[in-house]
C-alpha positions as YAML, in Angstrom:
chain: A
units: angstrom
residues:
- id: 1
  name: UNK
  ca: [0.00, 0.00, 0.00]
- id: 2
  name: UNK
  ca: [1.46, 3.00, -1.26]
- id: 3
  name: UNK
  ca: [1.29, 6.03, 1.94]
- id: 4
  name: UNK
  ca: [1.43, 9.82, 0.92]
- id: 5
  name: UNK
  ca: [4.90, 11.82, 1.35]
- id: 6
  name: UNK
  ca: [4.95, 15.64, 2.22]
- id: 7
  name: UNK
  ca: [5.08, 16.30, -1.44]
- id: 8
  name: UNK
  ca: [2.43, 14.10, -2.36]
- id: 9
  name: UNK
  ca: [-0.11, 15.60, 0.88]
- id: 10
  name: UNK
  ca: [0.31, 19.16, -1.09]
- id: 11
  name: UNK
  ca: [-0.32, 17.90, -4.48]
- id: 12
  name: UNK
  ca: [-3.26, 16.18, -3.81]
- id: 13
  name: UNK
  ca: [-4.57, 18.79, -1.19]
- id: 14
  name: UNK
  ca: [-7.49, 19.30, -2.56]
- id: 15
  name: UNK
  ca: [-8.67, 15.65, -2.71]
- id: 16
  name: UNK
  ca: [-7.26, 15.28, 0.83]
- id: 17
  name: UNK
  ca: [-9.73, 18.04, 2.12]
- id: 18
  name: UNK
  ca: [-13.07, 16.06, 0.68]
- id: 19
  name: UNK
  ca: [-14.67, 14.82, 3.47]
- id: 20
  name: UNK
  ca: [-15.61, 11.97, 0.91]
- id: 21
  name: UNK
  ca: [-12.15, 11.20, 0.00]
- id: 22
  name: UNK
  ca: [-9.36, 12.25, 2.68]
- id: 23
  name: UNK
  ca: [-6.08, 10.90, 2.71]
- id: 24
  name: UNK
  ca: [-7.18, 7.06, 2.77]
- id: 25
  name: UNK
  ca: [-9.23, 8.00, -0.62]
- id: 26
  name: UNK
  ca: [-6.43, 9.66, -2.08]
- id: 27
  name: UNK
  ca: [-4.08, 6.21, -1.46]
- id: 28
  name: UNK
  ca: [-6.58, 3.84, -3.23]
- id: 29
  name: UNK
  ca: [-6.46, 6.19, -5.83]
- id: 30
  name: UNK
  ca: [-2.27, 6.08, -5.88]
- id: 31
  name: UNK
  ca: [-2.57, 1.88, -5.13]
- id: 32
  name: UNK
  ca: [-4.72, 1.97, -8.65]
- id: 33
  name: UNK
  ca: [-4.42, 0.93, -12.04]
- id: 34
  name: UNK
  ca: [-6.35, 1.82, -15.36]
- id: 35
  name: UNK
  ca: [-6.24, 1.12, -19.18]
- id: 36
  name: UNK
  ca: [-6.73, 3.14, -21.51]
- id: 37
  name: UNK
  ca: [-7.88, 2.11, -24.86]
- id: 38
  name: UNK
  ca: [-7.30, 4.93, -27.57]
- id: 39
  name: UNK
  ca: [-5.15, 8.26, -27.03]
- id: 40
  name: UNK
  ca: [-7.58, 10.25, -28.67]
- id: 41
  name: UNK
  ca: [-10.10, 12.74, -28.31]
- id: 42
  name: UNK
  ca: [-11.20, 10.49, -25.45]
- id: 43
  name: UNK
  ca: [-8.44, 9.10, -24.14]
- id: 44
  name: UNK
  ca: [-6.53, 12.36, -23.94]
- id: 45
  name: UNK
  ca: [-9.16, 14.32, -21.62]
- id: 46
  name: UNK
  ca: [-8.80, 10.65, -19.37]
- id: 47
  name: UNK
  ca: [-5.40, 10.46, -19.21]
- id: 48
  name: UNK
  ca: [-4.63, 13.78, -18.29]
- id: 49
  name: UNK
  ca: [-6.93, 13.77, -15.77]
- id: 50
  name: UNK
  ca: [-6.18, 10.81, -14.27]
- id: 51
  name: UNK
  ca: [-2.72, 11.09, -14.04]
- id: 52
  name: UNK
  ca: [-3.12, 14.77, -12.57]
- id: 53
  name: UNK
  ca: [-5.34, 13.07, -9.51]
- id: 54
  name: UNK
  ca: [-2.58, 10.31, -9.28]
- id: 55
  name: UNK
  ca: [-3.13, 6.93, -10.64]
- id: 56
  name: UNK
  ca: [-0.33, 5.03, -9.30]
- id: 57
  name: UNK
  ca: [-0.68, 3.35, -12.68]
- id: 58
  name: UNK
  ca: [-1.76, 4.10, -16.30]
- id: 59
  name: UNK
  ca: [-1.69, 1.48, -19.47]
- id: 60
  name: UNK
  ca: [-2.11, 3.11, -23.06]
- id: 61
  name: UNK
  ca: [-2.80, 1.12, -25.73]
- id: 62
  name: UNK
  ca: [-2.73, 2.69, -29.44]
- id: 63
  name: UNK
  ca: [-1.26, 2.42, -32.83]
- id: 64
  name: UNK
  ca: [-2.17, 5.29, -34.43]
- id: 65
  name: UNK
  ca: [0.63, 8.72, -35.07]
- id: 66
  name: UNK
  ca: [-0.54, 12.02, -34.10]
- id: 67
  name: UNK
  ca: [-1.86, 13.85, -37.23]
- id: 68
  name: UNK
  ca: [-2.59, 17.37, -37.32]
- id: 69
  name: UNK
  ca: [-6.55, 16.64, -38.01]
- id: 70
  name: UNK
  ca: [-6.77, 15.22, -34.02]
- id: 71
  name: UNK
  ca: [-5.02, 18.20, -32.67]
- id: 72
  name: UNK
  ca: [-8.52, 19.96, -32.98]
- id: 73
  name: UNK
  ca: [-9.58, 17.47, -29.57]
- id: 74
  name: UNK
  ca: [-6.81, 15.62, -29.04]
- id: 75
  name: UNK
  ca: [-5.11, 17.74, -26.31]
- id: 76
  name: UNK
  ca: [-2.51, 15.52, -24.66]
- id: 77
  name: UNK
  ca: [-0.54, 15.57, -28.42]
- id: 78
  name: UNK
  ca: [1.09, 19.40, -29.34]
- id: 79
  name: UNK
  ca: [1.66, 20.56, -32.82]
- id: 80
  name: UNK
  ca: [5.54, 18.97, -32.15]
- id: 81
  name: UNK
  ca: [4.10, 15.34, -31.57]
- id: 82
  name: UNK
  ca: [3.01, 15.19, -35.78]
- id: 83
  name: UNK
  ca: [4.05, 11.92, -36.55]
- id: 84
  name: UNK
  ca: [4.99, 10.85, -33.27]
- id: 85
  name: UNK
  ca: [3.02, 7.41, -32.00]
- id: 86
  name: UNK
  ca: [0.00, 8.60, -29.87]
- id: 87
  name: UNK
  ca: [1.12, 6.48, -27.12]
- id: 88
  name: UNK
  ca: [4.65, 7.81, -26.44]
- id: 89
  name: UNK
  ca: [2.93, 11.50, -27.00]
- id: 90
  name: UNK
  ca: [0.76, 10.61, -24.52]
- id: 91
  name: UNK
  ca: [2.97, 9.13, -22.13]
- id: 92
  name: UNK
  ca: [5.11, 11.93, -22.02]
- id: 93
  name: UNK
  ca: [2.56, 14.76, -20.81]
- id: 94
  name: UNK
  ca: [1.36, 11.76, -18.38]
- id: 95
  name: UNK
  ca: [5.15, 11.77, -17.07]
- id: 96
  name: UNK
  ca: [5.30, 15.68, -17.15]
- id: 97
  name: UNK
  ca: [2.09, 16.68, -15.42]
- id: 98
  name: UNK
  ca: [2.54, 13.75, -12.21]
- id: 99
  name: UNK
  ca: [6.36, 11.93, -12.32]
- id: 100
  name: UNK
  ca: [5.01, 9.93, -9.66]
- id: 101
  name: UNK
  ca: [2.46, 7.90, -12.44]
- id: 102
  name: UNK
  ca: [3.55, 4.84, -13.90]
- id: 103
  name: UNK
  ca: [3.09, 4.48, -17.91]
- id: 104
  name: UNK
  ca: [2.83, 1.63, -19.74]
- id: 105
  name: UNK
  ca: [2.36, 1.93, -23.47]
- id: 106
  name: UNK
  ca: [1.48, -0.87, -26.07]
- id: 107
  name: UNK
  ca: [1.88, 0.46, -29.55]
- id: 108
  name: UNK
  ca: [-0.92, -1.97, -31.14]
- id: 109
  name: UNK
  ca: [-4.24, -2.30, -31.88]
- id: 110
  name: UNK
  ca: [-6.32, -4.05, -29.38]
- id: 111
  name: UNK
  ca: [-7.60, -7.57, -31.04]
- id: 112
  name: UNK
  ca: [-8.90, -10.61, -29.79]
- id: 113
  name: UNK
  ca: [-5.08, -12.03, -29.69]
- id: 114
  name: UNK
  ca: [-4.16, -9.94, -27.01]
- id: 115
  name: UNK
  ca: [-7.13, -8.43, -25.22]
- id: 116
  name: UNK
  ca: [-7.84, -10.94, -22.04]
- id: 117
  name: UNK
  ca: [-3.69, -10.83, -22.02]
- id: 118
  name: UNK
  ca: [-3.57, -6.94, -21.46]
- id: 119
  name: UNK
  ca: [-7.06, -5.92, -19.60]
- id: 120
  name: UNK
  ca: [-6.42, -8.61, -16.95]
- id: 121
  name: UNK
  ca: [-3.13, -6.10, -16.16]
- id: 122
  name: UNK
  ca: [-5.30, -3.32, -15.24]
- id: 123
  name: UNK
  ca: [-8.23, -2.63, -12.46]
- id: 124
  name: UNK
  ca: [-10.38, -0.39, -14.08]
- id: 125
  name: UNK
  ca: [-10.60, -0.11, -18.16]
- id: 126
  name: UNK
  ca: [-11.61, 2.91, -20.10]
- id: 127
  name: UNK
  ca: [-12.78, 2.71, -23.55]
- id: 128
  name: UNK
  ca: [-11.81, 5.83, -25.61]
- id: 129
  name: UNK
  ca: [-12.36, 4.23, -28.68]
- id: 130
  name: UNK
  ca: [-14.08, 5.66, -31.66]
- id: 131
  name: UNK
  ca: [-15.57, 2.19, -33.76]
- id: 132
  name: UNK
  ca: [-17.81, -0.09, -33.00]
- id: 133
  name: UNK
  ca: [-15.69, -3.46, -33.29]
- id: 134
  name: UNK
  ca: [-13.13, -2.39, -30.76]
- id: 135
  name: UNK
  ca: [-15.99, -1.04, -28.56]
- id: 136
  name: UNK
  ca: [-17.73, -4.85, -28.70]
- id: 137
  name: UNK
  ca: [-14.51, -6.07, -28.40]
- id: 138
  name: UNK
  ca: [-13.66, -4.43, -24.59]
- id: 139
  name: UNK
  ca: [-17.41, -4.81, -23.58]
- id: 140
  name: UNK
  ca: [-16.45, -8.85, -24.00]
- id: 141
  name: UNK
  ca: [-13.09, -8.84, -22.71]
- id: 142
  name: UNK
  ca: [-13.88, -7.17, -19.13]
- id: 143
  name: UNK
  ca: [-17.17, -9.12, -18.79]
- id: 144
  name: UNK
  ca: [-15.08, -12.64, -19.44]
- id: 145
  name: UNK
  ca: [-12.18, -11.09, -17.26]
- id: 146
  name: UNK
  ca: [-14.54, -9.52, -14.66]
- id: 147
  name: UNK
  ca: [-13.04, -6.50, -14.87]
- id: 148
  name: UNK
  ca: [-15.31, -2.86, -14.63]
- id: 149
  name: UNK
  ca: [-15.24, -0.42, -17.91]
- id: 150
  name: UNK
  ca: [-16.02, 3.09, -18.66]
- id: 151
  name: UNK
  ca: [-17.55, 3.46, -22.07]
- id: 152
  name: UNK
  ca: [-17.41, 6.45, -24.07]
- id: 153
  name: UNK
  ca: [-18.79, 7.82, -27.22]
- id: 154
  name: UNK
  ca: [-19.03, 11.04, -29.19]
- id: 155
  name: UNK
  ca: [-19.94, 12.24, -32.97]
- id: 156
  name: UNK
  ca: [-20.89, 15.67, -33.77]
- id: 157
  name: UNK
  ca: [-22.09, 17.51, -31.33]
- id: 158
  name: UNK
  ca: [-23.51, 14.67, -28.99]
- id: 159
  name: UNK
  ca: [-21.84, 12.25, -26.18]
- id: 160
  name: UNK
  ca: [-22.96, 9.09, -24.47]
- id: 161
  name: UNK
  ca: [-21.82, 7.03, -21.40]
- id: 162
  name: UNK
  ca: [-21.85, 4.40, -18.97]
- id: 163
  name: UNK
  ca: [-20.08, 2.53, -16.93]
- id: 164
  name: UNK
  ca: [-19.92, -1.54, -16.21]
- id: 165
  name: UNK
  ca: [-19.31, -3.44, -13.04]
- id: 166
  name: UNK
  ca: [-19.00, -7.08, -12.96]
- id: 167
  name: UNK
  ca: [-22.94, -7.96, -12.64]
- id: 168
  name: UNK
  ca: [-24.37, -4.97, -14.37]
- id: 169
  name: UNK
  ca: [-25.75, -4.02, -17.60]
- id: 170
  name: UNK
  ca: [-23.09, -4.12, -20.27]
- id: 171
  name: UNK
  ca: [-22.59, -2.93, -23.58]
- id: 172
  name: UNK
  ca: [-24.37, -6.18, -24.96]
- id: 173
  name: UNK
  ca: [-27.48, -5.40, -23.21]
- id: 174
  name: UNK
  ca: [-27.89, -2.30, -24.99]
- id: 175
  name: UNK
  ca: [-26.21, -3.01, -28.10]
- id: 176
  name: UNK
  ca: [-26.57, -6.73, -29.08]
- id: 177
  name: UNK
  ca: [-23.38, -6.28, -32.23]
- id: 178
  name: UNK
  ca: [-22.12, -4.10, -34.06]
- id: 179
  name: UNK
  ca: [-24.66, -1.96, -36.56]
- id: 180
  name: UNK
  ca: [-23.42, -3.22, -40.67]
- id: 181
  name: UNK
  ca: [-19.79, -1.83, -41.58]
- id: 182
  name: UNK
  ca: [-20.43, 1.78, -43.19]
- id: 183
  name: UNK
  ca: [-24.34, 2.24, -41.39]
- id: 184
  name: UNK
  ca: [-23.01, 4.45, -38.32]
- id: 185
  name: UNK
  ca: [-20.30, 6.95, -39.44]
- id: 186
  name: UNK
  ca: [-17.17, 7.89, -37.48]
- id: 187
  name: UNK
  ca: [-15.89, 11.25, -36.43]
- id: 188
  name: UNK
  ca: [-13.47, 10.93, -39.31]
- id: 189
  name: UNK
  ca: [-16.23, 10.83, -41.21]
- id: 190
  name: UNK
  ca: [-18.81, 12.64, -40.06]
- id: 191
  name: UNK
  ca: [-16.70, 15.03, -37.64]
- id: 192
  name: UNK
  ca: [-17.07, 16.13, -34.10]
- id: 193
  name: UNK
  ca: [-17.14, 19.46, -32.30]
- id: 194
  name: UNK
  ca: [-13.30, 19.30, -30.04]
- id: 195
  name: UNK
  ca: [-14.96, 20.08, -27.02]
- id: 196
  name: UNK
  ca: [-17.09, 17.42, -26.77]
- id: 197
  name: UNK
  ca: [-14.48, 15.14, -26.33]
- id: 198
  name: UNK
  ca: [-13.39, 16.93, -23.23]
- id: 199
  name: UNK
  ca: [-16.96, 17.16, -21.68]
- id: 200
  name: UNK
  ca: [-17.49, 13.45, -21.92]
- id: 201
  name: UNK
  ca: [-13.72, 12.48, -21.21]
- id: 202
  name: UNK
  ca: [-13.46, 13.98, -18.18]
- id: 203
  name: UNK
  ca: [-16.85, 12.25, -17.09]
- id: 204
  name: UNK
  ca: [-15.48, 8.73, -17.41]
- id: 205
  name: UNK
  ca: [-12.81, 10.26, -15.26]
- id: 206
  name: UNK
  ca: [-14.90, 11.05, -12.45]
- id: 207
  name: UNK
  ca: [-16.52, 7.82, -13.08]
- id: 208
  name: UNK
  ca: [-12.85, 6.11, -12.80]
- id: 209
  name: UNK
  ca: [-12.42, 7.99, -9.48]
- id: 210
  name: UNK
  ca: [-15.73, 7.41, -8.39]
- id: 211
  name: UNK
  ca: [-15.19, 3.78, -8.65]
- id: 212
  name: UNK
  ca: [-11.78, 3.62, -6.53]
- id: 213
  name: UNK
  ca: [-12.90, 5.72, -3.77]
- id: 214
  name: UNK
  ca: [-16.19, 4.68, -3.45]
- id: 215
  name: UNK
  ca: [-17.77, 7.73, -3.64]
- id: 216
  name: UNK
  ca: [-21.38, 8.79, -5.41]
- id: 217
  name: UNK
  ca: [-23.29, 6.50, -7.50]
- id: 218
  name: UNK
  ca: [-21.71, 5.32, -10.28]
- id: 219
  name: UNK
  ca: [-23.01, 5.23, -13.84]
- id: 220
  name: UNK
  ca: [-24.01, 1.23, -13.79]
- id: 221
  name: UNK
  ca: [-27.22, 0.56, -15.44]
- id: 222
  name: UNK
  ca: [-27.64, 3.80, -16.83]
- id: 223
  name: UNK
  ca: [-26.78, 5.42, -19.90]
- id: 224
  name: UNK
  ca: [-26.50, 9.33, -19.77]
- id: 225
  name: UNK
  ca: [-26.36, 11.28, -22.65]
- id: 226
  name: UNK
  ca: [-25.86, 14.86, -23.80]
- id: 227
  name: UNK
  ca: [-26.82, 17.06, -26.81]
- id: 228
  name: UNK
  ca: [-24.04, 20.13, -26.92]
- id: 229
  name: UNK
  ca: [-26.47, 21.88, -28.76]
- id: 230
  name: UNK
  ca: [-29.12, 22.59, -26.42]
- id: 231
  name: UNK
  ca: [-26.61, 21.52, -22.98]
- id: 232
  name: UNK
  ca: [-29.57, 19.06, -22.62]
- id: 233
  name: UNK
  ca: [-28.51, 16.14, -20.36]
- id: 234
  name: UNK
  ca: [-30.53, 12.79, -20.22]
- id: 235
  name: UNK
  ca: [-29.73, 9.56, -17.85]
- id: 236
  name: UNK
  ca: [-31.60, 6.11, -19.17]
- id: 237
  name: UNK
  ca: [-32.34, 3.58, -17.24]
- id: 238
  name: UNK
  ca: [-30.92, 0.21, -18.59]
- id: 239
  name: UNK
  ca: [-31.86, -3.19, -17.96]
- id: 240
  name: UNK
  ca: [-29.03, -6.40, -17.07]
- id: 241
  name: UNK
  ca: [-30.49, -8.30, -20.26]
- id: 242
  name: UNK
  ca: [-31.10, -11.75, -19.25]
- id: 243
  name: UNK
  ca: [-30.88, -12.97, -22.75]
- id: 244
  name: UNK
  ca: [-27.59, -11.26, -22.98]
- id: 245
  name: UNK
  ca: [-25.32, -13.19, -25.25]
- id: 246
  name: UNK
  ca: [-22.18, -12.16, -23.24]
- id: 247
  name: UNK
  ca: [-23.53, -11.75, -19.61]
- id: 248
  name: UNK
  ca: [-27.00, -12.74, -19.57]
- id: 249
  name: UNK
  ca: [-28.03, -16.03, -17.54]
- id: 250
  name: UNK
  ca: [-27.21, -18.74, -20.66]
- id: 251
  name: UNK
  ca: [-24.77, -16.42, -22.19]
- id: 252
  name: UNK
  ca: [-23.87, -17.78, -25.95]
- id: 253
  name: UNK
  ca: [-20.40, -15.98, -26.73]
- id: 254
  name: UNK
  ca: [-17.46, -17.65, -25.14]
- id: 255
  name: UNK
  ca: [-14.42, -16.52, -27.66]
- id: 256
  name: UNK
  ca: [-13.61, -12.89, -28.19]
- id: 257
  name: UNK
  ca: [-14.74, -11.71, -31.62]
- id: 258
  name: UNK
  ca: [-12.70, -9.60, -34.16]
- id: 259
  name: UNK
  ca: [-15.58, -7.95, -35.81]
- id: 260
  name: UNK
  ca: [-14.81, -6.04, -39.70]
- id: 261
  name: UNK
  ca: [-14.50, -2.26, -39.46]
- id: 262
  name: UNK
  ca: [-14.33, 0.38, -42.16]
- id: 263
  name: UNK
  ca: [-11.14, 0.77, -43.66]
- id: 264
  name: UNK
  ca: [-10.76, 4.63, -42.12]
- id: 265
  name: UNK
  ca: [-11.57, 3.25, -39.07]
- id: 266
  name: UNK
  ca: [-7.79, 1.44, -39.05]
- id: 267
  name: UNK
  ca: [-6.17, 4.88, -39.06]
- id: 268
  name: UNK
  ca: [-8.90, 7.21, -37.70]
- id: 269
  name: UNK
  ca: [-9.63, 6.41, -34.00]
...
């Protein structure tokens, strides 16, 4: 168990001073670990925030470059990271904003090969992915690995999340697979306002820190939504589906599923 130095009490003062969270909050938080699949528009808001509140440890999984179309959201990669991989851009701002995170990078896409290998390293995953295979693909891992997820989406102007605990509604309940290749577009395709992926990133934070010190009500069997537009905010109510293929009570997938993707989606994420 890791214990606070006189350094550390300052940094995280204001933490310490929640009645909610204190000092013993503040060490689960240090004594944690999180992926982070995609160092995106998502996964950038995350990251930054959840290295600045002290994750003792953060994965990043990714194997995109930075390209000057993500800089628009993307805010943990500068205009000097342009062809740099996402995760060591990432990694470094981690490093520079709290030395006392560990990073792990894996410069790969996340596929049914290695999945259950890499998730099972990690407490808490967050999805900051931006297709629908890879977003099927963590739903299945962390149910078969019991492991709780943050999922994340965003196109245009709108956001949508939720977060899973072993025993809760998943993805699958909501979702049953992936909509046909080409139905749904992507932000590469269809675009997204930058900010939004700061309003809903930092969300799954909270959620994230929520979940470590045991604080609030999480987001579990619920899916809250928000229109940018109109700043209208809606939670949903959603049901553990008992015909669930992946966590329901005679659940019929038992191998992790590589599911096709648009071609932009390979580069564009």
């Amino acid at each position: 168990m890791i214990e606070l130095n006189e350094d550390q009490i300052v940094r995280y003062s204001r933490h310490i001073l929640l009645q909610d969270v204190g000092v013993e909050g503040q060490e689960k938080i240090m004594n944690a670990s999180v992926l982070v699949v995609g160092a995106g528009g998502l996964g950038a808001p995350v990251s930054l925030y959840l290295a600045a509140a002290g994750i003792g440890r953060i994965g990043l999984i990714d194997a995109d470059v930075v390209d000057l179309s993500n800089l628009q959201r993307q805010v943990i990669h500068f205009t000097k990271d342009v062809g740099r991989p996402k995760v060591e851009s990432a990694a470094e701002k981690i490093r520079a904003i709290n030395p006392d995170v560990k990073v792990e990078t894996y410069q790969d896409f996340l596929w049914s090969g290695n999945a259950l290998e890499i998730i099972s390293k990690y407490d808490f995953i967050v999805d900051g992915t931006d297709n629908f295979p890879v977003k099927f693909l963590i739903n299945d891992a962390c149910v078969m690995a019991g492991k709780p997820f943050s999922h994340g989406g965003i196109l245009r102007f709108n956001g949508q999340t939720f977060t899973h605990v072993p025993g809760s509604a998943c993805y699958r309940c909501l979702f049953k697979e992936p909509p046909p290749v080409g139905a749904v577009p992507t932000c590469s395709q269809a675009g997204v306002l930058g900010a939004i992926a700061g309003m809903l990133g930092t969300i799954q934070a909270a959620e994230v820190l929520k979940y470590f010190t045991g604080v609030g009500e999480l987001l579990t069997n619920k899916l809250l939504t928000f229109d940018a537009k109109t700043m209208n905010f809606k939670t949903f109510n959603v049901k553990k589906g008992e015909k669930c293929p992946i966590c329901g009570k005679n659940p019929t997938i038992d191998k992790l599923i590589d599911y096709e993707q648009a071609a932009c989606d390979l580069k564009k994420h």
